[in-house]
N, CA and C atoms of all chains as a GROMACS GRO file, in nm:
protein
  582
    1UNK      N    1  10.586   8.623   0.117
    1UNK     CA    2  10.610   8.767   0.125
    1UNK      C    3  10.607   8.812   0.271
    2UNK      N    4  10.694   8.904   0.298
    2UNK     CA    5  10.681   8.940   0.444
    2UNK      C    6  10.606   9.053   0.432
    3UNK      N    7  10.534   9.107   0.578
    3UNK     CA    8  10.483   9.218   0.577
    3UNK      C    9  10.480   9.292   0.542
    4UNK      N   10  10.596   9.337   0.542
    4UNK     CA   11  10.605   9.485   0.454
    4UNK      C   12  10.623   9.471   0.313
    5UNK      N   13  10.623   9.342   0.268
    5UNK     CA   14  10.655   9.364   0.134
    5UNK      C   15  10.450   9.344   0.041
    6UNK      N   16  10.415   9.270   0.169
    6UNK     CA   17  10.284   9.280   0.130
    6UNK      C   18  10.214   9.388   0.134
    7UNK      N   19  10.237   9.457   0.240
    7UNK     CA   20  10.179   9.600   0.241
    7UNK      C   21  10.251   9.706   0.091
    8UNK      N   22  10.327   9.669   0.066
    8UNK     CA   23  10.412   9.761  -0.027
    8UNK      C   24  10.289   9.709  -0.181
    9UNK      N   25  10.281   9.548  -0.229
    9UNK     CA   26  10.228   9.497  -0.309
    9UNK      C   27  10.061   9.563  -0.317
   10UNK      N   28  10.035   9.652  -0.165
   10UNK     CA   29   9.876   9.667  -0.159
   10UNK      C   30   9.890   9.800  -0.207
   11UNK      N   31   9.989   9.847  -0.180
   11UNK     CA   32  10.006  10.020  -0.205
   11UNK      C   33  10.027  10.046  -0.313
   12UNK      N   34  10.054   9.960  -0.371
   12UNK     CA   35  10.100   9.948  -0.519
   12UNK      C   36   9.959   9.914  -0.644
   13UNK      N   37   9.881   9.789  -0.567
   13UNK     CA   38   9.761   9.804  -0.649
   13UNK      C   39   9.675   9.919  -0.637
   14UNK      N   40   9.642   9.966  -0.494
   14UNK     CA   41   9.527  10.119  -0.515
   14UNK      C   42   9.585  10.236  -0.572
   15UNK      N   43   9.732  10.268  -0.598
   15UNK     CA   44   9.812  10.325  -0.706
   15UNK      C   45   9.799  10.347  -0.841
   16UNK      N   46   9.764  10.190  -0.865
   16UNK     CA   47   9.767  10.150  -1.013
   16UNK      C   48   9.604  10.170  -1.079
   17UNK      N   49   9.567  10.163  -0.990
   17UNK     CA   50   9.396  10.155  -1.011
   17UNK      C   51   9.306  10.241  -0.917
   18UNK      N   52   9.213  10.288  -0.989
   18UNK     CA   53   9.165  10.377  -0.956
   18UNK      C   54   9.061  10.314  -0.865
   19UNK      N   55   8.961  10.232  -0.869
   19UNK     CA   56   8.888  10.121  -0.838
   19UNK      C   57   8.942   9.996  -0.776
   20UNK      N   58   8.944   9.976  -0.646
   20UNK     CA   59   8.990   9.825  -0.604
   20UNK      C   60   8.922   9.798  -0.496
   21UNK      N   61   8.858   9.655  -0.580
   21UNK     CA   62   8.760   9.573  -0.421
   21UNK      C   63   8.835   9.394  -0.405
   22UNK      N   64   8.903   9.424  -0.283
   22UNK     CA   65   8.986   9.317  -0.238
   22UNK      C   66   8.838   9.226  -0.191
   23UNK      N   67   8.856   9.100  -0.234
   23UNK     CA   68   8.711   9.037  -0.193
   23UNK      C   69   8.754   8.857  -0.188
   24UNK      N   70   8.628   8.797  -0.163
   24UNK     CA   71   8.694   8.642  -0.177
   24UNK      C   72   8.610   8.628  -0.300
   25UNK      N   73   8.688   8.554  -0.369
   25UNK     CA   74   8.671   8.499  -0.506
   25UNK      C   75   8.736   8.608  -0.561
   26UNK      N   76   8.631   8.620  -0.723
   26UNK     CA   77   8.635   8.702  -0.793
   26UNK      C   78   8.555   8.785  -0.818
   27UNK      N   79   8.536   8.898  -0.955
   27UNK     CA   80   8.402   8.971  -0.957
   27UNK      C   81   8.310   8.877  -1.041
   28UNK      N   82   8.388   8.794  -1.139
   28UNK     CA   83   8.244   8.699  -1.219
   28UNK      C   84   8.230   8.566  -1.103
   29UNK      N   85   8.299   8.530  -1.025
   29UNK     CA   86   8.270   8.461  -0.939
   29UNK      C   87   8.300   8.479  -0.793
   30UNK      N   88   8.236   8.546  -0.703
   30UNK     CA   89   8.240   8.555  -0.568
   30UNK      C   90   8.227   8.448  -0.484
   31UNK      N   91   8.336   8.422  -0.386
   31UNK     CA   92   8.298   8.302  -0.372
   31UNK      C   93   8.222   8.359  -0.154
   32UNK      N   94   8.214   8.462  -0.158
   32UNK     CA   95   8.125   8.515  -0.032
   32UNK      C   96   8.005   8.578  -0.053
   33UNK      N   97   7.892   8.616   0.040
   33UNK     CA   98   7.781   8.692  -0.031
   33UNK      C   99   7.793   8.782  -0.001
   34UNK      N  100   7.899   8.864   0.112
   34UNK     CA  101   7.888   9.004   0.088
   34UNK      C  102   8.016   9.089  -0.018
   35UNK      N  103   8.101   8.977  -0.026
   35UNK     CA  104   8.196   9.053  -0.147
   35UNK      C  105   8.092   9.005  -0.310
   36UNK      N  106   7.975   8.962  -0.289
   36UNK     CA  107   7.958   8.919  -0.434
   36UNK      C  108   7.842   9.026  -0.408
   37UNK      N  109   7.818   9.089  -0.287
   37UNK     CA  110   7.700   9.217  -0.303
   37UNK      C  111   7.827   9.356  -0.365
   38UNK      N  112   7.876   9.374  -0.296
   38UNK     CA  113   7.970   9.457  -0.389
   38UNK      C  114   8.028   9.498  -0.496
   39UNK      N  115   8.026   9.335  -0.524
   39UNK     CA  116   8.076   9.334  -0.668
   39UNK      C  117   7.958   9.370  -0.777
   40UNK      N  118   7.861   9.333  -0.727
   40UNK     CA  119   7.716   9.348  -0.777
   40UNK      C  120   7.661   9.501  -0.786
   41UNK      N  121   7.726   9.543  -0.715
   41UNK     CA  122   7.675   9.710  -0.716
   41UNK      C  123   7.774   9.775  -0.756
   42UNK      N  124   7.913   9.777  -0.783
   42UNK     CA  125   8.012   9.832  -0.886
   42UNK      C  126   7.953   9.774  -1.025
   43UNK      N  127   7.930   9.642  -1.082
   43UNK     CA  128   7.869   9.622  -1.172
   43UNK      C  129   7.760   9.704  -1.207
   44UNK      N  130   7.650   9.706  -1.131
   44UNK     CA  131   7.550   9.768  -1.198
   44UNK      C  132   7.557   9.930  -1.209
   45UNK      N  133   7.637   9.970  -1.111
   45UNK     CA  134   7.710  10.109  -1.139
   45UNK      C  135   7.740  10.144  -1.289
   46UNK      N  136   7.829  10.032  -1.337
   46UNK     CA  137   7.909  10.052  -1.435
   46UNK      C  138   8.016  10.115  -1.438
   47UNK      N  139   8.115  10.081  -1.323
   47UNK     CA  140   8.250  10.100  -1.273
   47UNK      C  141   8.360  10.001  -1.328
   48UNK      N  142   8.428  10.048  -1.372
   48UNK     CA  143   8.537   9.975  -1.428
   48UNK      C  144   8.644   9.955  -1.293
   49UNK      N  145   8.625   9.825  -1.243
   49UNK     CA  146   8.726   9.828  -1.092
   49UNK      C  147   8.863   9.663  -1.116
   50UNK      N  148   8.937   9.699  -1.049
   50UNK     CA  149   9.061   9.602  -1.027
   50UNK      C  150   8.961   9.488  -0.898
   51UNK      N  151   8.975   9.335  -0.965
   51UNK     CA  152   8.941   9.294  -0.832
   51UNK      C  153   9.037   9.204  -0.762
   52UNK      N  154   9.051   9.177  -0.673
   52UNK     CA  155   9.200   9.103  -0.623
   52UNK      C  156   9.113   9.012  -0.514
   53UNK      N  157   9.155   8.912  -0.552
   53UNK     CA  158   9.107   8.771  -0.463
   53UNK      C  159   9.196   8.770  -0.367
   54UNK      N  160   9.142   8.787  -0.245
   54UNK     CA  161   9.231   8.765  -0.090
   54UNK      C  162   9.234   8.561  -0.083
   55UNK      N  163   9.155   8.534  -0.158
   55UNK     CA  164   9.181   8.364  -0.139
   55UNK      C  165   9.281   8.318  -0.186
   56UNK      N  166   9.353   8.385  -0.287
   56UNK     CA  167   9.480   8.313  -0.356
   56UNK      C  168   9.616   8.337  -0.269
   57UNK      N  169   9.586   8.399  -0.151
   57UNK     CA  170   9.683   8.466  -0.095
   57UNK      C  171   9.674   8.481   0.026
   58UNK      N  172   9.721   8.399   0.124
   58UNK     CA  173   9.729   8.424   0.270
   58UNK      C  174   9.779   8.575   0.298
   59UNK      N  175   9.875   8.554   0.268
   59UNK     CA  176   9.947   8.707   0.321
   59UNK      C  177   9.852   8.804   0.280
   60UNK      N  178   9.796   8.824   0.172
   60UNK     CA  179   9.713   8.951   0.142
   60UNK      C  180   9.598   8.958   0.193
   61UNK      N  181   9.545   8.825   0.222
   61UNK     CA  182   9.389   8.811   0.309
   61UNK      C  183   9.414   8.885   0.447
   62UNK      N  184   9.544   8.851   0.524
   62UNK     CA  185   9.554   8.870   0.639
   62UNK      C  186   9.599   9.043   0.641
   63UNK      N  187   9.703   9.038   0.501
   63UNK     CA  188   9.773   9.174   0.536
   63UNK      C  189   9.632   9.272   0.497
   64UNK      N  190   9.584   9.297   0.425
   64UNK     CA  191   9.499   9.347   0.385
   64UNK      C  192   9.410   9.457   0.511
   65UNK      N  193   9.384   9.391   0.568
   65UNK     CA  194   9.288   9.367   0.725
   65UNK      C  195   9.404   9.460   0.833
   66UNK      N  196   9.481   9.448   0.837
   66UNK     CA  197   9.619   9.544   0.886
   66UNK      C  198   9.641   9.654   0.781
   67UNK      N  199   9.617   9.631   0.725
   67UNK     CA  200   9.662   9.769   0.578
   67UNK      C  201   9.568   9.819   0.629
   68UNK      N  202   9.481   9.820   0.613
   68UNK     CA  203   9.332   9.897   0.636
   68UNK      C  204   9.285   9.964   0.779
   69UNK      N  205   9.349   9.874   0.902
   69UNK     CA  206   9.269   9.886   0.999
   69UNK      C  207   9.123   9.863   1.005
   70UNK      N  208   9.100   9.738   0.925
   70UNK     CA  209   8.986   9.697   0.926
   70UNK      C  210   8.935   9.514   0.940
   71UNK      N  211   8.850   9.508   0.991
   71UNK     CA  212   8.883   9.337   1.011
   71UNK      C  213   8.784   9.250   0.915
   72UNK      N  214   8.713   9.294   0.853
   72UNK     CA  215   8.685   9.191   0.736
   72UNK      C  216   8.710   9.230   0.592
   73UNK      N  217   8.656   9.138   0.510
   73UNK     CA  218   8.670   9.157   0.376
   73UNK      C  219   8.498   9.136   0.286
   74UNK      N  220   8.464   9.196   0.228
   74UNK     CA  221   8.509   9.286   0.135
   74UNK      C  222   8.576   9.427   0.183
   75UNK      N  223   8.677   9.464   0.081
   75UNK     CA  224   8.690   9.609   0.118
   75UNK      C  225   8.756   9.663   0.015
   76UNK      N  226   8.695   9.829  -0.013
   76UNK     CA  227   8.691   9.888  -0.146
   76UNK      C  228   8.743   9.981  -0.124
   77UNK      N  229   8.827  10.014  -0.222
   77UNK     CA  230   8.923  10.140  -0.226
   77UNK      C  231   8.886  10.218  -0.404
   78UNK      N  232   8.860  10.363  -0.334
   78UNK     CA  233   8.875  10.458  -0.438
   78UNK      C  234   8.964  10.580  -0.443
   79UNK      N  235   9.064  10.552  -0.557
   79UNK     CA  236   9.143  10.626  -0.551
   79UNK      C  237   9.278  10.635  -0.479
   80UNK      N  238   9.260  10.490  -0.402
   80UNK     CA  239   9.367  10.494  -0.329
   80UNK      C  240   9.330  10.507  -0.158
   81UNK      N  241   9.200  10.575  -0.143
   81UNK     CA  242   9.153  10.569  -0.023
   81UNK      C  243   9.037  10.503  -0.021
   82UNK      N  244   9.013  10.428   0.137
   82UNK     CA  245   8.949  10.326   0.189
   82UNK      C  246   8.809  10.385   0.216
   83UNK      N  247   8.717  10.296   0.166
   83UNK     CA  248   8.604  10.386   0.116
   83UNK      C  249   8.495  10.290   0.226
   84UNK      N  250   8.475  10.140   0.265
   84UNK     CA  251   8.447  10.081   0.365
   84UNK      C  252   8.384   9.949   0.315
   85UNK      N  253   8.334   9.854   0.363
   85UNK     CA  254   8.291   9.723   0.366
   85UNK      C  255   8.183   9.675   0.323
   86UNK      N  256   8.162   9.583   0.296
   86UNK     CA  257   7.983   9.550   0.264
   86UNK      C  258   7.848   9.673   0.328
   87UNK      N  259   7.879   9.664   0.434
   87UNK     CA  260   7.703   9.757   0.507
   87UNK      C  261   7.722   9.909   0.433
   88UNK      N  262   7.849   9.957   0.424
   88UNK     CA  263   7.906  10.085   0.432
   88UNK      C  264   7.869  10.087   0.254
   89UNK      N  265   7.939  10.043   0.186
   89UNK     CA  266   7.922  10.046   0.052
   89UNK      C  267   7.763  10.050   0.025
   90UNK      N  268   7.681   9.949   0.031
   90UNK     CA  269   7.573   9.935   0.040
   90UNK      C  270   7.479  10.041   0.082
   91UNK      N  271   7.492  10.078   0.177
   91UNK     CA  272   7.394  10.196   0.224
   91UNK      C  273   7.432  10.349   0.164
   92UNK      N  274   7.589  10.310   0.093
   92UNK     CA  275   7.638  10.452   0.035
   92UNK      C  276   7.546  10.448  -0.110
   93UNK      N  277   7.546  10.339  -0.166
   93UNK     CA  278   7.465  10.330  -0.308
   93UNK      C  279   7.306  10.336  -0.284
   94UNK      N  280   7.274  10.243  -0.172
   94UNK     CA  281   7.124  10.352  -0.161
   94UNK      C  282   7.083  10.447  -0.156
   95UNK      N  283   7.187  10.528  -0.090
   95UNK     CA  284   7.133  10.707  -0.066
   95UNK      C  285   7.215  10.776  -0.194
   96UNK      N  286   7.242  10.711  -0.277
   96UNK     CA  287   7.318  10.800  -0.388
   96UNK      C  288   7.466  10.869  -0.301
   97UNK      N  289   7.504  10.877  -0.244
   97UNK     CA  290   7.656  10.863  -0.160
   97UNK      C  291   7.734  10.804  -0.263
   98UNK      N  292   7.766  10.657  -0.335
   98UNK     CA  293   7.825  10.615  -0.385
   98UNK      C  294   7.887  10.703  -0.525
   99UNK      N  295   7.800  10.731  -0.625
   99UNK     CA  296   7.821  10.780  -0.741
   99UNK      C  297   7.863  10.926  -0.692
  100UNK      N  298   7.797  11.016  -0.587
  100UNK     CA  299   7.828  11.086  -0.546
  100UNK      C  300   8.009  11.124  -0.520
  101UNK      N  301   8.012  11.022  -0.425
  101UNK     CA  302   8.194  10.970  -0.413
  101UNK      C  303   8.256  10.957  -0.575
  102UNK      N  304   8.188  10.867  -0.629
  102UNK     CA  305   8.326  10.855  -0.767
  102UNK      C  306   8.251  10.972  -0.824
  103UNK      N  307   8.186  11.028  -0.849
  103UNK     CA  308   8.174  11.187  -0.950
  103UNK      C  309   8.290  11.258  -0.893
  104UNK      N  310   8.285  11.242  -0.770
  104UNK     CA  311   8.366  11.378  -0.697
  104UNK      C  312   8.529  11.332  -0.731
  105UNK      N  313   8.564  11.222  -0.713
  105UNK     CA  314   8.703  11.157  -0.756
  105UNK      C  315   8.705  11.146  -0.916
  106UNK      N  316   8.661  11.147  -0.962
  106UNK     CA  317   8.646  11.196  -1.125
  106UNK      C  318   8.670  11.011  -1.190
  107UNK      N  319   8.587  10.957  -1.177
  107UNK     CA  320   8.589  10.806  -1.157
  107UNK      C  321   8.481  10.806  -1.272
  108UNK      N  322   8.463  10.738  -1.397
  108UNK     CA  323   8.327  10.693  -1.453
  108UNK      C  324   8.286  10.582  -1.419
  109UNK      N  325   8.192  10.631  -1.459
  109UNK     CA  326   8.033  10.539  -1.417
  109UNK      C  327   7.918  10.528  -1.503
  110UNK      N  328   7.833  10.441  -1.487
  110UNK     CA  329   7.767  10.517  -1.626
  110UNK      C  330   7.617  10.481  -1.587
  111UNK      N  331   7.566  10.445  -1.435
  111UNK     CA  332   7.439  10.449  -1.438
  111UNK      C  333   7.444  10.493  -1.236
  112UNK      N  334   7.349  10.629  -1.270
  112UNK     CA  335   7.323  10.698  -1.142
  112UNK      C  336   7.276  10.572  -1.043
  113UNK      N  337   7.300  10.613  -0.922
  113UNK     CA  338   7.229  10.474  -0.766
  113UNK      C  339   7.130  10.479  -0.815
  114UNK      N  340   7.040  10.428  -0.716
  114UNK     CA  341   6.950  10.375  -0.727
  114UNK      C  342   6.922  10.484  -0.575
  115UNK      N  343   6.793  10.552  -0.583
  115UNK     CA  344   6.730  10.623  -0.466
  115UNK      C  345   6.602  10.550  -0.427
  116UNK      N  346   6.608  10.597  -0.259
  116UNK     CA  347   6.472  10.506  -0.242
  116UNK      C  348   6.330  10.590  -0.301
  117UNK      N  349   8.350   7.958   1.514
  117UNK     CA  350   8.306   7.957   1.685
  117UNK      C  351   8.215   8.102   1.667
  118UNK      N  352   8.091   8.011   1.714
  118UNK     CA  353   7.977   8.110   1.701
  118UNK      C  354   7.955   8.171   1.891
  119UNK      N  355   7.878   8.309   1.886
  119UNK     CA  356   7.935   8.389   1.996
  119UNK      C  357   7.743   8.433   2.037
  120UNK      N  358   7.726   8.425   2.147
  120UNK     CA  359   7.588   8.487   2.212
  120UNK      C  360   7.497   8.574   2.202
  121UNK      N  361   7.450   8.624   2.145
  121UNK     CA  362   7.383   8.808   2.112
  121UNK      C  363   7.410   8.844   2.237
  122UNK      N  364   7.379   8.788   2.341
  122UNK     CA  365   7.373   8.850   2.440
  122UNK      C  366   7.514   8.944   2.506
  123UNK      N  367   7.644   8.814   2.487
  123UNK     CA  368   7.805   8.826   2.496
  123UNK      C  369   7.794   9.014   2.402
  124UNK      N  370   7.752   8.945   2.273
  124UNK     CA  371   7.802   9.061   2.181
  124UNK      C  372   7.678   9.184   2.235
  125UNK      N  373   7.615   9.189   2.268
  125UNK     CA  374   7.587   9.361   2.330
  125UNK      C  375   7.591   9.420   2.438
  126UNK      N  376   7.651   9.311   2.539
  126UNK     CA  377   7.716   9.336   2.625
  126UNK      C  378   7.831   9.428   2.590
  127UNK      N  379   7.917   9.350   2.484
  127UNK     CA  380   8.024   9.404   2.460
  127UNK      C  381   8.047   9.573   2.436
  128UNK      N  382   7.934   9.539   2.329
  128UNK     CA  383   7.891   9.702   2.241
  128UNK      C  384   7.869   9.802   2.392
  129UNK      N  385   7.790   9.785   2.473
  129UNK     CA  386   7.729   9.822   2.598
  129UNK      C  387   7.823   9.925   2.655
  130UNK      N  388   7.920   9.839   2.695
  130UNK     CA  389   8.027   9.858   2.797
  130UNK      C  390   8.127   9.966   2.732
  131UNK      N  391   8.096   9.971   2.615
  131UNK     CA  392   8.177  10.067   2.549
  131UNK      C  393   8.079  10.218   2.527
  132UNK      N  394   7.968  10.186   2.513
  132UNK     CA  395   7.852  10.263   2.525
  132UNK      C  396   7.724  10.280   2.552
  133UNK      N  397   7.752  10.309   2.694
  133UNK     CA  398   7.624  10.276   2.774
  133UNK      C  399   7.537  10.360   2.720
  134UNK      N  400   7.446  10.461   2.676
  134UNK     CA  401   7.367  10.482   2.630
  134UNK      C  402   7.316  10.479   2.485
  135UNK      N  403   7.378  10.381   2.414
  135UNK     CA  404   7.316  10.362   2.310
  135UNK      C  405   7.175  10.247   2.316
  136UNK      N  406   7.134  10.241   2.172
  136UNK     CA  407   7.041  10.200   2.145
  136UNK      C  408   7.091  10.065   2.080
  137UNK      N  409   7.029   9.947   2.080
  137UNK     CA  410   7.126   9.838   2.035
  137UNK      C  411   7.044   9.736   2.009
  138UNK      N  412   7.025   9.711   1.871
  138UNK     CA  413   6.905   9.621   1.838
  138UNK      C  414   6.996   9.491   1.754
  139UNK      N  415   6.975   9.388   1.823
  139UNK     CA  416   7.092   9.280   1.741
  139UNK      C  417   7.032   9.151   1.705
  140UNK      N  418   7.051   9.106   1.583
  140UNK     CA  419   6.946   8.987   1.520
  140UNK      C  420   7.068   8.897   1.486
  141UNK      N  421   6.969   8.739   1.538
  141UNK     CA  422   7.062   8.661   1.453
  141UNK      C  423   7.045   8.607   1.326
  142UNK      N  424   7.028   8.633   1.205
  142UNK     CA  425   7.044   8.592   1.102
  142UNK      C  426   7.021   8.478   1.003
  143UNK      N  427   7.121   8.325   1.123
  143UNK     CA  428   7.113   8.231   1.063
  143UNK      C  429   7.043   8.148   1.157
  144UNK      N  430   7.057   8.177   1.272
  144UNK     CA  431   7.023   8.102   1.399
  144UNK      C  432   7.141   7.985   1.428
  145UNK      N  433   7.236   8.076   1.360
  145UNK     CA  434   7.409   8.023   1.405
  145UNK      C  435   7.517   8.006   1.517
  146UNK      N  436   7.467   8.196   1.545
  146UNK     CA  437   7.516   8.256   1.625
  146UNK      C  438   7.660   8.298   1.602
  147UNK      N  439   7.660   8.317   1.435
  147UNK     CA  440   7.790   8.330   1.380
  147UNK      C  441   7.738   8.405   1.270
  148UNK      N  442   7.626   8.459   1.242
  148UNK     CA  443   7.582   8.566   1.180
  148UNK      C  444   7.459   8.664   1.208
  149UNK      N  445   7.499   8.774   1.224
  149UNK     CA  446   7.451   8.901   1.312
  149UNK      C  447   7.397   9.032   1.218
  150UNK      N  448   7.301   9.079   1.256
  150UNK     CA  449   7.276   9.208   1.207
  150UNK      C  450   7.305   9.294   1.340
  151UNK      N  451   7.313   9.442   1.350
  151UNK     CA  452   7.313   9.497   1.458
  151UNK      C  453   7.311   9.643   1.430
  152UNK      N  454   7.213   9.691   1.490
  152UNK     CA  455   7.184   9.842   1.509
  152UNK      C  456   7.207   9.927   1.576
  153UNK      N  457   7.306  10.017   1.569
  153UNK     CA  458   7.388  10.104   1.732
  153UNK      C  459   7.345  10.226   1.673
  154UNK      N  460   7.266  10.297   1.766
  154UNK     CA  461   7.248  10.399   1.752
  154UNK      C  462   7.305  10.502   1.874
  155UNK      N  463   7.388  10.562   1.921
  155UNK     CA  464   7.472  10.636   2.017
  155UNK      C  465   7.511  10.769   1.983
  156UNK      N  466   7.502  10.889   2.054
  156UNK     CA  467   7.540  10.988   2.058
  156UNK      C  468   7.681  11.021   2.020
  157UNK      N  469   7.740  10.906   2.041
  157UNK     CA  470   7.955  10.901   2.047
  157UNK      C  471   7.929  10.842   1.886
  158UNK      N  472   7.847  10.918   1.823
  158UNK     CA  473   7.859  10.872   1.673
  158UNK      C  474   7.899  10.994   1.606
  159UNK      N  475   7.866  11.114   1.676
  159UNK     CA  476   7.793  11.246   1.622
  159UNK      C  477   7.931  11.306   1.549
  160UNK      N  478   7.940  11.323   1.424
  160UNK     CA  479   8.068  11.408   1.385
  160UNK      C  480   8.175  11.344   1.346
  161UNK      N  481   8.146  11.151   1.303
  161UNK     CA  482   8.193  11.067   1.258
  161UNK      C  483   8.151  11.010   1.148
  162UNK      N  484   8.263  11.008   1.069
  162UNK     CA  485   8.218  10.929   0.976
  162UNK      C  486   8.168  10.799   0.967
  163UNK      N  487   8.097  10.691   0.874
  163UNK     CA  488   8.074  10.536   0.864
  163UNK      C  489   8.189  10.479   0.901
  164UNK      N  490   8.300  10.461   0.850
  164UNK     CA  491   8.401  10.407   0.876
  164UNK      C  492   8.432  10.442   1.028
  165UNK      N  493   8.426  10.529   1.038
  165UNK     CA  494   8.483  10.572   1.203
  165UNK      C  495   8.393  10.482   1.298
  166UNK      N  496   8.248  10.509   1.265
  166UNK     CA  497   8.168  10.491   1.317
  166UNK      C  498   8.207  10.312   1.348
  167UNK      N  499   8.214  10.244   1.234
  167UNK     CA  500   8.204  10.070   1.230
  167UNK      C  501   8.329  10.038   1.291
  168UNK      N  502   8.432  10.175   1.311
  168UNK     CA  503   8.563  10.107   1.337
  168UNK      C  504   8.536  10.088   1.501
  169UNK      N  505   8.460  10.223   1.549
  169UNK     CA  506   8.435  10.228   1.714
  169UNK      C  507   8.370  10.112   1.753
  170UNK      N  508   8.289  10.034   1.677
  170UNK     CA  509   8.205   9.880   1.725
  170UNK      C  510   8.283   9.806   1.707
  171UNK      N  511   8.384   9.784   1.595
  171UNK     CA  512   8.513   9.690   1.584
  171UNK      C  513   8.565   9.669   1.709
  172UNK      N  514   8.633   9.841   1.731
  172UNK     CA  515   8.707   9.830   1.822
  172UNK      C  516   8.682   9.788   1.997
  173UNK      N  517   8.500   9.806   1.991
  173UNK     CA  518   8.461   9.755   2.117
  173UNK      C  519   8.431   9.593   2.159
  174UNK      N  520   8.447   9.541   2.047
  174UNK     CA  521   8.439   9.384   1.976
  174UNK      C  522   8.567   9.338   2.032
  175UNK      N  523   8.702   9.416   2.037
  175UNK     CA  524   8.842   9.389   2.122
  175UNK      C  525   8.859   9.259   1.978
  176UNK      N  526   8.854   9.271   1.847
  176UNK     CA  527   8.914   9.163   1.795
  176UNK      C  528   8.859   9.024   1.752
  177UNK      N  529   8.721   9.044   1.808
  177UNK     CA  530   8.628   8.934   1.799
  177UNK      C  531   8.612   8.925   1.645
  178UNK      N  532   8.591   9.062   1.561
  178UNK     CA  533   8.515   9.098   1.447
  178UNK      C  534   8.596   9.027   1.327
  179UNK      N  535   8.549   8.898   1.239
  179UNK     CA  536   8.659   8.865   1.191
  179UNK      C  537   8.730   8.736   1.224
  180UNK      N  538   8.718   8.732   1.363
  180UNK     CA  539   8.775   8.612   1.406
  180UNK      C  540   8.683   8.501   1.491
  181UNK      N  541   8.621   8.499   1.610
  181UNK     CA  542   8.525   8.400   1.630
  181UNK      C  543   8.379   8.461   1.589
  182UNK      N  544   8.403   8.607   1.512
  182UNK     CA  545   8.230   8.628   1.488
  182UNK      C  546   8.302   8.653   1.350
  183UNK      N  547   8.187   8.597   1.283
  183UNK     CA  548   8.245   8.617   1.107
  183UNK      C  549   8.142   8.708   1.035
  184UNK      N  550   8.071   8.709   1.052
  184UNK     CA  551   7.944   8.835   0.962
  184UNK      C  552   7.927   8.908   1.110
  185UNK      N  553   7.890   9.054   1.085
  185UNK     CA  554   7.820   9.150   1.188
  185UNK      C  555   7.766   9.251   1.088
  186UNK      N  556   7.653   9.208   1.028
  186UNK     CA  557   7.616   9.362   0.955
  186UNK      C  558   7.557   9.482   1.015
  187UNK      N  559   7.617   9.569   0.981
  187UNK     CA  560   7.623   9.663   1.083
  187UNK      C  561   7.572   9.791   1.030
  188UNK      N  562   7.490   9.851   1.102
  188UNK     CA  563   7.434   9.969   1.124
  188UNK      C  564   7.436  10.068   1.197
  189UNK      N  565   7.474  10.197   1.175
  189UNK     CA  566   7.518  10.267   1.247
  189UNK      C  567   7.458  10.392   1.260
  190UNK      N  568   7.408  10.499   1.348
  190UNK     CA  569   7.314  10.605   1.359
  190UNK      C  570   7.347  10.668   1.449
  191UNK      N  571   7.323  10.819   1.440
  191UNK     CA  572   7.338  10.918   1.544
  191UNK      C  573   7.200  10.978   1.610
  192UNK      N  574   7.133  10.949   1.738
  192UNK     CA  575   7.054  11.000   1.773
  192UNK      C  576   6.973  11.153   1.700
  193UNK      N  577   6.874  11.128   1.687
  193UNK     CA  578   6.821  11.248   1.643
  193UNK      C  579   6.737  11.349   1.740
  194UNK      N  580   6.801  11.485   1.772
  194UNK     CA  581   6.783  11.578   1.906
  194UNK      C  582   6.656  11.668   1.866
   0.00000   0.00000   0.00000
């Protein structure tokens, strides 16, 4: 796939889905520990999300990272907009930020963060 | 290709000399990093903005010879 057709294929999944965490592996199997912390906290959320393995796919690992303006992976999109990476996600679900975000995007969920 | 703490807050530095910059290594790799920037040139930015301005003072490193940087980000409190 060329560039733009990969970028077109990315625009097309946060389109289709309301929830998308581009990660390595999968969500029942992560094969990194910070895309498998992510995946771990949409799970226990109880978010229904799209997950797309950047490992099956050069072009999307790389394009991805250019789509975004961002240089690693994990990375989570709600709604279509880029919501941020392992530290970012993470510290959004500690302070209740996270559920906060999908309430406001009208996203279900079905178990409030976790507060300190 | 694992990279120096020292290299990497230099880096951060030079982009913002008065921050606060607390940087751990992790694995004792030197290819996995925690790091704490706390800087005034945060104020009125979002997280993302915020991680993109350390990205971007990284010039490209982030990702490529440094592979983890967990990152923390803070705005001085006045």
């Amino acid at each position: 796939m060329s560039e733009q057709a990969v970028h077109d294929w990315i625009r097309k999944q946060i389109a289709a889905n309301d929830v998308v965490l581009f990660m390595k592996g999968t969500k029942n199997f992560p094969q990194c520990g910070f895309s498998g912390q992510v995946a771990q906290i949409l799970q226990y959320l109880g978010v229904d999300y799209q997950d797309v393995n950047v490992l099956d796919d050069m072009g999307v690992r790389e394009g991805i990272k250019a789509f975004s303006n961002w240089p690693t992976i994990p990375q989570l999109y709600v709604k279509g907009e880029f919501v941020g990476g392992c530290d970012i996600v993470r510290e959004m679900f500690q302070q209740g930020e996270l559920t906060e975000l999908l309430d406001d995007k009208g996203v279900k969920h079905t178990k409030p963060s976790a507060t300190a | 290709m694992p990279m120096d703490a020292k290299e990497l807050e230099s880096l951060i530095r030079a982009r913002f000399p008065d921050a606060k910059i607390l940087i751990k290594d992790l694995a004792g790799d030197g290819d996995h990093y925690a790091a704490q920037v706390e800087t005034a040139a945060f104020k009125g930015k979002s997280r993302v903005q915020q991680h993109k301005m350390i990205y971007d003072a990284l010039e490209g490193r982030m990702g490529d010879v440094l592979h983890a940087l967990a990152l923390t980000t803070t705005v001085p409190k006045d």
